[in-house]
C-alpha positions as CSV (number, residue, x, y, z in Angstrom):
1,X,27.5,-23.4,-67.3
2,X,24.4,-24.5,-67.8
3,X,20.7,-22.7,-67.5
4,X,19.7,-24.0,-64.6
5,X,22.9,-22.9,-62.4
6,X,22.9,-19.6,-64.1
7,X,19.2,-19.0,-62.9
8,X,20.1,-20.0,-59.3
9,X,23.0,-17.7,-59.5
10,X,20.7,-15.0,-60.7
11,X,18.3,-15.3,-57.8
12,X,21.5,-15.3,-55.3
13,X,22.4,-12.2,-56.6
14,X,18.5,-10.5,-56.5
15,X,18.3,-11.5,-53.0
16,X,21.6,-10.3,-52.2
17,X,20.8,-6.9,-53.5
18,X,17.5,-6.8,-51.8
19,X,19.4,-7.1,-48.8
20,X,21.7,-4.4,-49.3
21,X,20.1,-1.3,-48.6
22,X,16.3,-1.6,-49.7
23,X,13.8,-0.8,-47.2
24,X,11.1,-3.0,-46.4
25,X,8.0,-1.7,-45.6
26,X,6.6,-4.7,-44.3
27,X,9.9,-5.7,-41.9
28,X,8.9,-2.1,-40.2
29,X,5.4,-2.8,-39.4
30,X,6.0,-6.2,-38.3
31,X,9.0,-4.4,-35.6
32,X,6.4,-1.7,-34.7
33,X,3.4,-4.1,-33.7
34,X,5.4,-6.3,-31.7
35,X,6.8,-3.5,-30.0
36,X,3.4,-2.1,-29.3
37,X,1.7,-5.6,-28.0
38,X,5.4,-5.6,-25.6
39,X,3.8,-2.3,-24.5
40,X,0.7,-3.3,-23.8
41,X,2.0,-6.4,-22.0
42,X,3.7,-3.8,-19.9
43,X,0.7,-1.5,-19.1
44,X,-1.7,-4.6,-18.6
45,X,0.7,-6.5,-16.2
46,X,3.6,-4.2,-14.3
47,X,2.4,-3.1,-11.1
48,X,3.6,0.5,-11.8
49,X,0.8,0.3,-14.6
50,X,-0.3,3.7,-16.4
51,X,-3.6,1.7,-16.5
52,X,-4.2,0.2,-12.9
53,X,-3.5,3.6,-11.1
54,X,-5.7,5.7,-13.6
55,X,-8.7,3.1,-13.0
56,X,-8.2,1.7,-9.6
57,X,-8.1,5.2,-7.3
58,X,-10.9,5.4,-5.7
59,X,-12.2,7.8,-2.7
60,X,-14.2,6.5,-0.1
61,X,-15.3,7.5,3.9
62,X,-13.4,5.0,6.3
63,X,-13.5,4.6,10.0
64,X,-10.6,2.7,11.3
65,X,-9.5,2.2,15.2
66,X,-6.3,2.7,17.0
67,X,-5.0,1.3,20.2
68,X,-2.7,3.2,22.0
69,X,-1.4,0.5,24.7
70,X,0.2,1.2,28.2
71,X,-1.7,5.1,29.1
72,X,-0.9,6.2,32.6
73,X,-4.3,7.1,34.2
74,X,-3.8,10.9,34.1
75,X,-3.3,11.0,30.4
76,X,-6.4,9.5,29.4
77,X,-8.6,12.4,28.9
78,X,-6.3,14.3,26.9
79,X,-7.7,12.9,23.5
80,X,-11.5,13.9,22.9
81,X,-14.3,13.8,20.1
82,X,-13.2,15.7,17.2
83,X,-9.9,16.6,17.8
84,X,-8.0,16.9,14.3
85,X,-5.1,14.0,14.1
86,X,-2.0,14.8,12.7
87,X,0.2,12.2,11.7
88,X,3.8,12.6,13.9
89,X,6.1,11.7,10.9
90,X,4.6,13.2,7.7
91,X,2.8,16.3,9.7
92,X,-0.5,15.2,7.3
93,X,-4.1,15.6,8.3
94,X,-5.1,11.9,9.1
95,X,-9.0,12.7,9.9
96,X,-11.0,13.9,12.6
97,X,-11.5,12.0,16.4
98,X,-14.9,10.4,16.4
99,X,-15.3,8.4,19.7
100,X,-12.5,7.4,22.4
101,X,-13.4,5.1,24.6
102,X,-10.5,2.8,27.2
103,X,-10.2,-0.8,29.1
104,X,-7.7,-1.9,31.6
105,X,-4.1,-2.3,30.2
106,X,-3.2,-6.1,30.5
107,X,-0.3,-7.8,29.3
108,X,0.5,-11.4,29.1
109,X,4.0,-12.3,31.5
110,X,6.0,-15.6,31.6
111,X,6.0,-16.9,35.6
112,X,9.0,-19.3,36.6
113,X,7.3,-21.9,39.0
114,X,9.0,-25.4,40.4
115,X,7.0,-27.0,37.7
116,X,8.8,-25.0,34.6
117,X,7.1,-21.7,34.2
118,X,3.5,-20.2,33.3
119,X,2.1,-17.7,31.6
120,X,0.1,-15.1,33.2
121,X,-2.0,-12.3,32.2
122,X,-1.5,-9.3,34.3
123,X,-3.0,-6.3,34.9
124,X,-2.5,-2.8,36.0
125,X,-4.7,-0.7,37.2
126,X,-3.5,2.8,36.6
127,X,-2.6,1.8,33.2
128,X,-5.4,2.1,30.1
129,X,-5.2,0.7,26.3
130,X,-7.1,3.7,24.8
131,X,-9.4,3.1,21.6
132,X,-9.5,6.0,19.1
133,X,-12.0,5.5,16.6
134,X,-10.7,8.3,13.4
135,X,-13.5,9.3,10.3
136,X,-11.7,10.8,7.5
137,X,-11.5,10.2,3.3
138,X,-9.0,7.8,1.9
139,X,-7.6,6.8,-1.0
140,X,-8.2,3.3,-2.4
141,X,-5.7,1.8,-5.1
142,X,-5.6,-1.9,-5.9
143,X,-2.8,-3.4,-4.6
144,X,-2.0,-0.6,-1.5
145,X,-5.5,-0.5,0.3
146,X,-6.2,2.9,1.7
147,X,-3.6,5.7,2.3
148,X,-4.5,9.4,4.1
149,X,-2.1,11.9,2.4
150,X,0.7,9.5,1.6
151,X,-0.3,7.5,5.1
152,X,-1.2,4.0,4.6
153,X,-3.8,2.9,7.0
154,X,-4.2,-0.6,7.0
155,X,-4.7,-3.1,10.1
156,X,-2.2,-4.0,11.9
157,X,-0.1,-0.7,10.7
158,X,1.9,1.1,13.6
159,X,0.9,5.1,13.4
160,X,2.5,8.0,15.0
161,X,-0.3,10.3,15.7
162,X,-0.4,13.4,17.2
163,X,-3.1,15.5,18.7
164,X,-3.9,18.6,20.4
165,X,-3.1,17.4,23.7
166,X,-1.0,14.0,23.4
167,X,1.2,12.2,21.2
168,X,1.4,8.6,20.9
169,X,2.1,5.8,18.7
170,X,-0.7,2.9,18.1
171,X,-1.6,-0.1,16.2
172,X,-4.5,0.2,13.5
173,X,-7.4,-2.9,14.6
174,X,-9.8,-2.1,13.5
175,X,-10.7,-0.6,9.4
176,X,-14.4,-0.3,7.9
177,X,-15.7,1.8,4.6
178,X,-18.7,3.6,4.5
């Protein structure tokens, strides 16, 4: 055998032995600061982020609006200023009545005619779409909107709400901060 292939076969055999059982130091940090920028990644990006929900929760004064459609005349002084409302579900405080105020209940029917069929907007007049106006403090997080004890309130959301003297179930239209 010559010198050369006894060299290579010495180096074969170093690396083999530094692969059997030697710790490296530097193999360990390498695994430890990938595994701490997949972390990160994870923080910065997931939607369940440590991060987001620390910084984004805010608390602000919000007025939002309810419509409670269809309300037979005789019901439509049951809901006044400040009444507490309770949401029907949850049984959480959703804020405090600020005005209430009504229009005619309308609703939009399809007519059959010779010609095909129409559509008409009818109204009744012992029927009211009531307007609720609520004030109470909200929590804000960035990617939800605003939520009263666990209650999102966002427009277009369908609340069961309860109040001193009447229960009903509405649509949110209407949302504005303070």
């Amino acid at each position: 055998m010559s010198n050369s292939s006894k060299g290579v076969a010495s180096l074969a055999t170093k690396k083999e032995k530094g692969k059997n059982g030697r710790f490296n130091l530097i193999d360990l940090i390498l695994v430890v600061l990938v595994l701490l920028v997949i972390a990160v990644l994870i923080q910065v990006f997931s939607p369940f982020s440590l991060i987001k929900k620390l910084s984004s929760n805010q608390t602000k004064e919000i007025q939002y609006t309810i419509e409670i459609s269809g309300v037979d005349a005789e019901f439509i002084d049951r809901i006044k200023e400040d009444d507490l409302v309770i949401d029907s579900i949850s049984k959480n405080n959703l804020g405090k009545v600020v005005t209430v105020s009504y229009n005619t209940y309308s609703e939009f029917q399809y007519v059959e005619t010779d010609e095909g069929g129409e559509g008409v907007l009818s109204e009744h007049p012992n029927k009211f779409n009531l307007l609720v106006t609520i004030s109470t403090t909200a929590n804000y997080a960035e990617g939800s909107g605003y939520s009263v004890n666990a209650t999102r309130i966002a427009v277009g959301e369908k609340l069961a709400l309860r109040f001193p003297d009447y229960v009903a179930e509405g649509y949110c239209i209407y949302l504005e901060t303070e």
